[in-house]
C-alpha positions as CSV (number, residue, x, y, z in Angstrom):
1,X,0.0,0.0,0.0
2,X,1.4,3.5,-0.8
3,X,2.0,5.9,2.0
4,X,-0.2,9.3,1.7
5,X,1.6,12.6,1.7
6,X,0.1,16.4,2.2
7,X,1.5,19.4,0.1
8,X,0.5,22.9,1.2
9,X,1.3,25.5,-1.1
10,X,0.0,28.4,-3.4
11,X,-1.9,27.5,-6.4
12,X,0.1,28.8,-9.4
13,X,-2.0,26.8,-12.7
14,X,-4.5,24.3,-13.1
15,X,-4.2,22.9,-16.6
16,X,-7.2,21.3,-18.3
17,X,-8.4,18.2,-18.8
18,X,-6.2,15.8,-21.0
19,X,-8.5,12.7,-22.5
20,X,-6.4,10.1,-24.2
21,X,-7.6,7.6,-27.6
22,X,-7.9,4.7,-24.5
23,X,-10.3,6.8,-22.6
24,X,-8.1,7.7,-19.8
25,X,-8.3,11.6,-18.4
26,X,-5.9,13.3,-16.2
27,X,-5.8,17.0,-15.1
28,X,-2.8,18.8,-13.6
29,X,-2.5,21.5,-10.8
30,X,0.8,23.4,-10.0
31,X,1.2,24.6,-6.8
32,X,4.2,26.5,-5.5
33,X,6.0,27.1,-2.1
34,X,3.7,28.7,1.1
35,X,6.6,30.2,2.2
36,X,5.3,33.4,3.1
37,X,7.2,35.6,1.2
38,X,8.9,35.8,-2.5
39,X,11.2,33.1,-3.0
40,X,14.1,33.7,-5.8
41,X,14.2,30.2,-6.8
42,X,10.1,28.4,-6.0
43,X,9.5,25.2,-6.1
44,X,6.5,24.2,-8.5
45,X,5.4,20.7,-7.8
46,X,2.7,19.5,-10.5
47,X,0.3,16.8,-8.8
48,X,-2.6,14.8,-11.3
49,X,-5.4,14.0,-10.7
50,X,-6.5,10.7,-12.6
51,X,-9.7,9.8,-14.1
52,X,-13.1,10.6,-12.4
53,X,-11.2,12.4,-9.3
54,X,-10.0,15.4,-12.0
55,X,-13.2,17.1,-11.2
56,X,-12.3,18.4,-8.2
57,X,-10.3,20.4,-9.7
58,X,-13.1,22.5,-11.3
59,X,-13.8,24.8,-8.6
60,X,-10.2,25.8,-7.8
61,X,-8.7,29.1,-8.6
62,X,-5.2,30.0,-9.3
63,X,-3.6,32.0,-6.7
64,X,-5.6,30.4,-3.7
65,X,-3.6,28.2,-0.8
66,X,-4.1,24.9,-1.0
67,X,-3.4,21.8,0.6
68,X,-3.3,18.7,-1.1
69,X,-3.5,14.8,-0.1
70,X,-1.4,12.6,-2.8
71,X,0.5,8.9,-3.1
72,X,3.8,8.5,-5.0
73,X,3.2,6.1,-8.1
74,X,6.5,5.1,-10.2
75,X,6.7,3.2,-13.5
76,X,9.0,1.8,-15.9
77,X,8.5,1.5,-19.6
78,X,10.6,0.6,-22.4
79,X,10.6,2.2,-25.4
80,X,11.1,0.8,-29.1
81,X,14.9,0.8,-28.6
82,X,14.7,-1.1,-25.8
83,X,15.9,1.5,-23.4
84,X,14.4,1.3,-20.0
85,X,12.8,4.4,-18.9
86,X,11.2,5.3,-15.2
87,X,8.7,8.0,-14.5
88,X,7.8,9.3,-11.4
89,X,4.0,11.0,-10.9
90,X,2.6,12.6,-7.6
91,X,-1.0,11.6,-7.7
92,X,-3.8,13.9,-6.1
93,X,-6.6,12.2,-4.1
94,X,-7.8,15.1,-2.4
95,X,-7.6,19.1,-2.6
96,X,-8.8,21.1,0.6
97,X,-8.7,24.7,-0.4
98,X,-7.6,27.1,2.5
99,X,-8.2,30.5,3.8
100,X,-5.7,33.2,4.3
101,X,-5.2,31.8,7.8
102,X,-4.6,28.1,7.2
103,X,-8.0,26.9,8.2
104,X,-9.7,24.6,5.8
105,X,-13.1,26.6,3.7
106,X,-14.9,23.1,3.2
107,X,-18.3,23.5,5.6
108,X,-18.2,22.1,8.8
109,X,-21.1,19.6,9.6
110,X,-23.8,21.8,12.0
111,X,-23.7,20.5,15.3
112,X,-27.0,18.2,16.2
113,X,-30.3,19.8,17.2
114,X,-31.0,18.8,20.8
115,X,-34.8,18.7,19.3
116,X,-33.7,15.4,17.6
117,X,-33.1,13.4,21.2
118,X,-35.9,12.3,23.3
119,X,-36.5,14.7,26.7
120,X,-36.5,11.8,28.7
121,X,-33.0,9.9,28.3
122,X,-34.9,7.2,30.3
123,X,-37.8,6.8,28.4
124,X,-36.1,3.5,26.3
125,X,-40.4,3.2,24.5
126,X,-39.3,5.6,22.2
127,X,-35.7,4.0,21.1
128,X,-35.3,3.1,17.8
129,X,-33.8,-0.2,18.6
């Protein structure tokens, strides 16, 4: 099982969708370094998202902090030469966008209504099971 990683940065493209002749779709974010301030040399870390889980990236605006859950795949392939080749990809599972702050914009549930529990915690007539 891969290990899962988290990436926080500032969201500097989301490319579009790429669909390929076998049906397979991919759609790449780049984020760059949170560091707080202007860095002379940023890192720019490009994370896909694979088939049906590209969507989430619809919502997502450049410039916005982000923080991103993702597993590290690697392949090999061989091309026609017979060279062996190996690729590296940073797969996205989940985006959380952030606020200015760090805190996480994605609703919190609302807490429960004390209307929905019986007044009388002894009153077992009315449990459900």
């Amino acid at each position: 099982m891969a290990a899962i990683y988290e990436y926080t940065g500032v969201v500097e493209k989301v490319l579009p969708t790429q669909t390929f002749p076998s049906g397979f779709s991919k759609r790449d974010i780049v984020l760059t370094d949170d560091v707080g301030q202007e860095s002379k040399y940023p890192n720019h870390i490009a994370f896909t998202f694979k088939k049906d889980n590209a969507s989430v990236l619809e919502t997502v605006k450049e410039g916005s902090r982000a923080k991103i859950r993702f597993a590290i795949d690697g392949r090999e392939w061989t091309n026609q030469q017979g060279q062996v080749k190996y690729f590296t990809d940073l797969t996205g599972l989940k985006i959380e966008v952030l606020n200015g702050d760090g805190t996480s914009t994605e609703p919190v549930p609302a807490p429960a209504d004390p209307g929905d529990f019986p007044s009388d915690a002894n009153d077992v007539d009315d449990m459900p099971f």
